[in-house]
N, C-alpha and C positions, 0 to 999 in steps of 0.2 A: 497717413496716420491721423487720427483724431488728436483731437485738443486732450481731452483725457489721457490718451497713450501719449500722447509728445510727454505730459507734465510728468507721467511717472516712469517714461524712461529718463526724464531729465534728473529727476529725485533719487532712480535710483545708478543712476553715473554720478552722482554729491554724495552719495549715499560712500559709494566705494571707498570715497578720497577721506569717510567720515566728514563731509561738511551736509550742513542741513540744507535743506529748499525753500528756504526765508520768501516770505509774500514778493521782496522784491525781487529776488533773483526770479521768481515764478512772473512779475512783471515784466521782467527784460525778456525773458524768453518769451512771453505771449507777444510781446511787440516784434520782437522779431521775426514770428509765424506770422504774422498779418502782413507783414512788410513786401513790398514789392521786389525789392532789392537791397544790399546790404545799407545796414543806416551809420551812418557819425554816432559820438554819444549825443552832440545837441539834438539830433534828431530823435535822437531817442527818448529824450529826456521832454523832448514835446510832444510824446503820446504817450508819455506814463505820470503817474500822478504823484506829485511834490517827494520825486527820489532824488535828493541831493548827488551832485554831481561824483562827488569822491568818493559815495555809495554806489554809484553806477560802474566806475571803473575798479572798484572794489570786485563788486560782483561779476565781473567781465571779467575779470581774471581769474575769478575761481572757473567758470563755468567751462572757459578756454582750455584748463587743466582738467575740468571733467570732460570735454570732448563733446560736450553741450554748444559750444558755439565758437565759430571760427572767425579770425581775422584777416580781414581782406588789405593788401597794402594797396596804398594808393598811389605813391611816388608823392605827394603831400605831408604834414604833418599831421594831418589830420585821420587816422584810417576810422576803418567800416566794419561791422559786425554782421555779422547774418548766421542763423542756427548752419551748424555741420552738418553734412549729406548723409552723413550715416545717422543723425536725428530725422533730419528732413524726406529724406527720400531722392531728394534731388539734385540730380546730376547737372554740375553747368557749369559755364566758364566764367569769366568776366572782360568786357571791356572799357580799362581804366583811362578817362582822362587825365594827361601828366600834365596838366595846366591848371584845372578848378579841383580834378580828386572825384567827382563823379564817377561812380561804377556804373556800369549797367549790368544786368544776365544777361548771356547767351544759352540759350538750351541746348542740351549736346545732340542734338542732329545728326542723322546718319551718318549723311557723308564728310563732317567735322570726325565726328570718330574715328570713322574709318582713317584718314588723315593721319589723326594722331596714335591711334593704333601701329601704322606702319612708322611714322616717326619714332613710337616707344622702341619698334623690333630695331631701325638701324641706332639706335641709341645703346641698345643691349648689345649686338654685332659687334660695335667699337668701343665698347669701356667694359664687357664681361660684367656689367651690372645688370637684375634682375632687377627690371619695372614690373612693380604688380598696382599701377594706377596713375593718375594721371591729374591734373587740371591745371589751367591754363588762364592766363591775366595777358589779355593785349594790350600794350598801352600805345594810347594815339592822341588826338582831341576829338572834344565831342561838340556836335553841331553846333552849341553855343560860342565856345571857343575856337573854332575854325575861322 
């Protein structure tokens, strides 16, 4: 998805809820597109330009409710933002450090899917619950903290 199309599917999922596409919420969302991985608000707030902090989280929560951008827990207090896959395009998991709160991506690779694919069926098998999708947060430490 272009920059272009990201912003006006973003404007118009705010659009639905009647909330506007304020410069800033359009900043949180460009930062998030650039980002390698899910960011903190401090980090966020270090590549956007003089958005006060309760503005940020202001905005974070509407955009949440429009389906603009998802929350990533971390097992911290701290969690993590990254636009939603059905904005993004992108399919992936996360693996979260339960020590510093670090995410990383994982890209969904075949044979992860497939994995979890059969996981979803015996899941369905034993609780007559219908998975229609999936993703997945492993939590361990990460090289730093090991």
């Amino acid at each position: 998805m272009t920059d272009s199309e990201l912003h006006r599917e973003a404007s118009q999922r705010l659009a639905a809820l009647d909330q506007r596409y304020t410069g800033g919420r359009r900043e949180l969302v460009g930062a998030l597109a650039a980002a390698e991985r899910p960011l903190s608000v401090p980090e966020i707030l270090e590549v956007t330009s003089a958005l006060p902090q309760s503005s940020a989280y202001r905005h974070l929560s509407v955009l949440i409710d429009a389906g603009v951008v998802t929350r990533v827990a971390t097992g911290s207090d701290q969690a993590r933002f990254e636009l939603s896959e059905r904005l993004s395009g992108d399919h992936h998991h996360h693996l979260v450090c339960g020590s510093c709160g670090t995410v990383i991506d994982v890209d969904a690779f075949p044979r992860l899917e497939r994995a979890l694919d059969a996981a979803a069926r015996l899941a369905e098998e034993e609780s007559q619950f219908e998975v229609t999708g999936h993703k997945i947060d492993l939590v361990g430490r990460c090289a730093r903290c090991r």
